[in-house]
KOLMARFI-814184 format. One record per residue (C-alpha): x, y, z. Coordinates in pm, whole numbers, plus 32768, in hexadecimal, padded with zeros to 4 digits. Example, Ala and Ser with C-alpha at 12.3 -4.5 7.8 and 13.67 -1.06 7.14 Angstrom:
2
[[84CE, 7E3E, 830C]] [[8557, 7F96, 82CA]] 
END
This chain:
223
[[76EB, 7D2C, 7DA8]] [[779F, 7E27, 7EB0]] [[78B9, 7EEF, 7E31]] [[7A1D, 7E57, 7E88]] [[7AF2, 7F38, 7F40]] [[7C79, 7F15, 7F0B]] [[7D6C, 7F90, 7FF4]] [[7EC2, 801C, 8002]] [[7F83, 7F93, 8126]] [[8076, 8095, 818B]] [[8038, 81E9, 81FF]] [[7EBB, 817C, 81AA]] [[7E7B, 8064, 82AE]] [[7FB0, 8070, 8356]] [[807E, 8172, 83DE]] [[81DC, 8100, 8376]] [[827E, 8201, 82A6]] [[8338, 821A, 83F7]] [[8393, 80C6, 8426]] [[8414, 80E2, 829F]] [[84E7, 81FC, 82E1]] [[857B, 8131, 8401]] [[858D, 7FFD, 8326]] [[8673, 8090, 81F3]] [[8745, 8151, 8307]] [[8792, 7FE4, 8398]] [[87AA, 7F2A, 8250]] [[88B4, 8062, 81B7]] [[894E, 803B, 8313]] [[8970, 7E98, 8315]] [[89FE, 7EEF, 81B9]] [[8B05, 7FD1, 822F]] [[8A67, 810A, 8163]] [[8A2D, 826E, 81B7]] [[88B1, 826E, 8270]] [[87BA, 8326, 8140]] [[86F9, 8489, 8189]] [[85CE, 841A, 8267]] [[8513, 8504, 818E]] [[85B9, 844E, 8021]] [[8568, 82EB, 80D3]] [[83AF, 8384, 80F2]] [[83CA, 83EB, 7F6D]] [[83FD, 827F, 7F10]] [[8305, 81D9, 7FD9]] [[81EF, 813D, 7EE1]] [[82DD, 80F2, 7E07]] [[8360, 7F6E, 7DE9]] [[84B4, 7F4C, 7EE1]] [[858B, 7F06, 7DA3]] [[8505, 8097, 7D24]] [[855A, 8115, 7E66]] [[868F, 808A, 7EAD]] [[8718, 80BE, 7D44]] [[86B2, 825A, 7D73]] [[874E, 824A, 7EB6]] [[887E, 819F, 7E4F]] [[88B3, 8275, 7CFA]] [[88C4, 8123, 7C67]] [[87C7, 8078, 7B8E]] [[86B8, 7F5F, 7C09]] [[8798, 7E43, 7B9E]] [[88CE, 7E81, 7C52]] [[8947, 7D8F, 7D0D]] [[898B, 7E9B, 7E24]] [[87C8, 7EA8, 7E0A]] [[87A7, 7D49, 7E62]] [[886D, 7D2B, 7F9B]] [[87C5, 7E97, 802C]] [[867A, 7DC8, 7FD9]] [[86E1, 7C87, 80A8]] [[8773, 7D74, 8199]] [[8629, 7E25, 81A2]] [[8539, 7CF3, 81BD]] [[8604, 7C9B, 82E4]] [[8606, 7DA3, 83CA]] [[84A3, 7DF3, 8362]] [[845A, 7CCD, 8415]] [[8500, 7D3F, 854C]] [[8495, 7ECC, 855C]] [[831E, 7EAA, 849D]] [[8267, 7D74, 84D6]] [[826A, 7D6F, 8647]] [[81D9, 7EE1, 864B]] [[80EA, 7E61, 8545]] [[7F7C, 7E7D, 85F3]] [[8019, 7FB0, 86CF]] [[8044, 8077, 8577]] [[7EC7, 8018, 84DA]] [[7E46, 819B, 8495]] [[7CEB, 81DF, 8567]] [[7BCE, 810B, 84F6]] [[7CA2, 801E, 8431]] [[7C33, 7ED8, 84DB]] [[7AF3, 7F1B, 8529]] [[7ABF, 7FD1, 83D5]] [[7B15, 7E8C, 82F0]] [[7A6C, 7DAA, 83CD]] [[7927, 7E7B, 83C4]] [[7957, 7E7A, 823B]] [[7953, 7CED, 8251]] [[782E, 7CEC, 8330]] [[7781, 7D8C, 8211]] [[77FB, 7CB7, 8104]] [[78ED, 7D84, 805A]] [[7A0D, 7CCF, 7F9B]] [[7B65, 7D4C, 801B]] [[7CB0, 7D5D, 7F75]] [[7E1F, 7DF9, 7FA2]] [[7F04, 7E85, 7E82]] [[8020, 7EDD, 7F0E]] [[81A3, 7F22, 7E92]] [[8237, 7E54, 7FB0]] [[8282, 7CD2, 7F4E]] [[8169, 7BD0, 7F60]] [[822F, 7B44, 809E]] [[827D, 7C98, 814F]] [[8108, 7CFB, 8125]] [[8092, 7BAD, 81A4]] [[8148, 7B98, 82A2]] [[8128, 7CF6, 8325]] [[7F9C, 7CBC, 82DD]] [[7F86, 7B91, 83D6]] [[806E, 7C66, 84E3]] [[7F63, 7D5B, 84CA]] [[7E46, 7C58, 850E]] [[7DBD, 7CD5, 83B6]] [[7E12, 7BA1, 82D6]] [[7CBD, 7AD1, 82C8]] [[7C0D, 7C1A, 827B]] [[7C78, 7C28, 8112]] [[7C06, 7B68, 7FE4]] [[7D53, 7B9B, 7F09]] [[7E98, 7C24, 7F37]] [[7F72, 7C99, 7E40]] [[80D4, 7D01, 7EA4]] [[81F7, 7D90, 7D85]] [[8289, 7C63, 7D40]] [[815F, 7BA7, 7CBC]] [[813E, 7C98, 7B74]] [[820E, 7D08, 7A74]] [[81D3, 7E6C, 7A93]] [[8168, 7F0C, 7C14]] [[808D, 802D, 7C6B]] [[806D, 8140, 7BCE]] [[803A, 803A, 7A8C]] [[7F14, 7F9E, 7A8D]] [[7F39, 7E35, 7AA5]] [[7F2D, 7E21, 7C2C]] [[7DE7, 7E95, 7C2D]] [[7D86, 7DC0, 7AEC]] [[7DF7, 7C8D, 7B93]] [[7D38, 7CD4, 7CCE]] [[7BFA, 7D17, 7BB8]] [[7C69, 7BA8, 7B23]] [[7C70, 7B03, 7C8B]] [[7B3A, 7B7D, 7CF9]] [[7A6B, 7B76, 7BA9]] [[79C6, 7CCB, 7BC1]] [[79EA, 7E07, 7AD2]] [[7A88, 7F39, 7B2C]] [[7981, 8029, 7B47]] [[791C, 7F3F, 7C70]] [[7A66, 7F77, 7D19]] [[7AEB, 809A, 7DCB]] [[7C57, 80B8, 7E11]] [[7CEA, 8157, 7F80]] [[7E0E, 81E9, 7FC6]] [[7F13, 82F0, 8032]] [[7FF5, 831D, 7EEC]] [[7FC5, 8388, 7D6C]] [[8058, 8267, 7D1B]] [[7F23, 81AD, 7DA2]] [[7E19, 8287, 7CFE]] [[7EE8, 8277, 7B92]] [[7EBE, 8129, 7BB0]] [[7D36, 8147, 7C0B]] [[7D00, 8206, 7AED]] [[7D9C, 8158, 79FD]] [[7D13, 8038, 7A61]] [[7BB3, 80F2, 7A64]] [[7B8A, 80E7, 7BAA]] [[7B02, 81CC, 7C90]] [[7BEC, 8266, 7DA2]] [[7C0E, 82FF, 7EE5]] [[7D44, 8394, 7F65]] [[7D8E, 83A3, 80D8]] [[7E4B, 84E0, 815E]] [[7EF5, 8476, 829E]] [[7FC0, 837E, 81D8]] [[8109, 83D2, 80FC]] [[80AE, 84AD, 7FEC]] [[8037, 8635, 8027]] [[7ECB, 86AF, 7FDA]] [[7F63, 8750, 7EAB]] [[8012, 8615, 7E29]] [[7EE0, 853F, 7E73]] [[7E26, 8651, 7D8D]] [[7EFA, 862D, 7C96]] [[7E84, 84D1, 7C35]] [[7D1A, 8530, 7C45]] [[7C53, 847F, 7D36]] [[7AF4, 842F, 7D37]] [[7B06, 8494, 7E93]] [[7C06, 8540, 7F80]] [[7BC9, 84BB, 8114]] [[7C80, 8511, 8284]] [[7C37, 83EC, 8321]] [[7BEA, 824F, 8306]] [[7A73, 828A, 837D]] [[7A55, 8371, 828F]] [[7AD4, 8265, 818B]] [[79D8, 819D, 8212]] [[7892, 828E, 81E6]] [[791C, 82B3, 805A]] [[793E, 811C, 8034]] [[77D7, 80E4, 80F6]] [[7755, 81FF, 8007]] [[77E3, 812E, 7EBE]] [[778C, 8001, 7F57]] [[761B, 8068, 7F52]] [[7610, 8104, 7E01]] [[767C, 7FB7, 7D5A]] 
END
């Protein structure tokens, strides 16, 4: 069996930490509220919206205050992102994951947006079909950097996890990876810094999406 490759979805095969910066700045705005630090609005992405909003708020993930910046988010999402969607794909992207299908490699996402967002912002992208299972933050108890994303996408696909290799831009990707024993590789034109991404030990540390590719072909093979 070919190794299963799952993917984070922003800053990994999208470019929309951009678009997410522009998002909260419209949702705070819609809400009336002082526009957030570009720079404090990056530091929360890969973390569920309720995590970012509450550390952006000073208030805690249940306040009522989180739930409207969330439907305020989801909305204007929906106006700034999704029409940029297949604009913002990183080089290699598309042609990337469908040349992993052609080969017969299971695909997957694991991503802290919501199961609709992700969807949604998958099919805008004309990258939708492409993936076996998707698993947004709302479908498990605990998100990334816990492990039960990536155990559910383990569940839904029936492989193990030394057959699966996990992509993407944040730590909070590769904690997950290797906790779910995973291997990992962490993208550096994404969110998190060369010296964050070490800090959650990689298996290996890439520049660009073909290079993800040569390090998926490479597992592919050796399974």
């Amino acid at each position: 069996m070919t190794a299963v490759a799952v993917f984070d979805l922003d800053g990994t095969l999208i470019d929309t930490p951009r678009g997410i910066v522009d998002t909260f700045t419209a949702a705070f705005a819609a809400m009336g509220l002082d526009t957030p630090d570009p720079a404090e609005v990056r530091a929360t992405i890969g973390l569920p919206l309720e995590q970012a909003f509450g550390k952006l708020m000073g208030v805690t993930p249940d306040d009522e205050r989180v739930v409207e910046g969330i439907r305020q988010y989801q909305r204007k999402f929906r106006d700034i992102v999704l029409p940029r969607a297949v604009e913002l794909l990183f080089p290699g992207v598309a042609d990337g994951l469908a040349a992993l299908r052609d080969q017969g490699m299971p695909l997957a996402v694991a991503t802290s947006k919501f199961y609709a967002s992700a969807d949604a912002l998958l099919t805008a992208a004309a990258l939708r079909d492409l993936f076996d299972v998707v698993v947004g933050a709302d479908q498990v108890t605990h998100p990334k950097p816990h492990p039960e994303s990536g155990q559910m996408v383990l569940r839904e696909l029936g492989v193990p996890a030394e057959r699966a290799v996990m992509v993407g831009d944040t730590t909070h990707d590769l904690l997950m990876a290797r906790a779910c024993g995973m291997r990992s590789i962490a993208v550096t034109y994404g969110v998190h810094s060369v010296h964050e991404l070490r800090t959650a030990d990689p298996t290996w540390l890439v520049d660009t999406f073909d290079d993800v590719l040569a390090r998926l072909t490479a597992a592919s093979a050796q399974s």
